[in-house]
N, C-alpha and C positions, 0 to 999 in steps of 0.2 A: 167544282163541287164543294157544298159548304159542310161544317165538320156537324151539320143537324142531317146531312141526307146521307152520311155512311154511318156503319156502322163498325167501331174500332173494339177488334178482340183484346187486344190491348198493347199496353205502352212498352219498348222495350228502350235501355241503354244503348246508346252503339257500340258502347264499348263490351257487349254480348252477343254485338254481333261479327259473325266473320267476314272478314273483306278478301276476297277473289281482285290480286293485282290485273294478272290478264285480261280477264273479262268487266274490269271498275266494277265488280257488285259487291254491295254486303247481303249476306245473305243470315237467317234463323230460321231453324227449325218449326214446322206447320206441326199440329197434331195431327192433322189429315196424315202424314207421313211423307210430304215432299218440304218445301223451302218458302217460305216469303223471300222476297228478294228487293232491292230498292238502286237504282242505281247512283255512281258517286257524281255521274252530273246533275240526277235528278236531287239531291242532298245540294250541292254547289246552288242551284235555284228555289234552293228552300221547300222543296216538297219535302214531307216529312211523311207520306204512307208507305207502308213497304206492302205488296200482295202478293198471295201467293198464287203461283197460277192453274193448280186444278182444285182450287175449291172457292169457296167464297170471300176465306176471310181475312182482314186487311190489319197492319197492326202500324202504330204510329212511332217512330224513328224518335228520340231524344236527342239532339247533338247541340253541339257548339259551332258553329260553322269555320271559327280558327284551328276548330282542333280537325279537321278533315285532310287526309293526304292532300297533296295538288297533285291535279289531273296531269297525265302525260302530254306532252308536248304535243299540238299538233302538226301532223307533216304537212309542205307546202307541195306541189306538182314537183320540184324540182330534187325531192330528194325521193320520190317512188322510184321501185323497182320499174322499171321498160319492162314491158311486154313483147315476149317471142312472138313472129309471125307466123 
């Protein structure tokens, strides 16, 4: 989607917005009264909207990509918990 077919409530720092370790999101406050949200892989791949999800409106992410946490490790098959039968 090109930045002429959305339409951007506006621009925010990341550094206003809050990052959720557990879940990798940043997230800022909607007026509607719930969250835009954006997540820290979708920022590693350079998307910069963040949306909130009961309303319309989308607002666009500021960062530097060196200054972003690094993502947590991913696990291989061999280090999962087993599954009870």
């Amino acid at each position: 989607m090109s930045d002429e077919e959305i339409a951007i409530y506006d621009e925010i720092e990341i550094e206003d917005m809050t990052f959720d370790e557990t879940l990798q999101l940043y997230h800022y406050p909607c007026p509607c009264g719930d969250r835009f949200q954006i997540a820290l892989s979708d920022l590693i791949d350079q998307e910069d909207i963040a949306v909130c999800p009961s309303c319309s409106l989308m607002i666009r992410v500021i960062f530097d990509l060196e200054d972003l946490p690094k993502p947590p490790p991913t696990s291989d098959s061999s280090s999962q918990v087993p599954v009870a039968a």
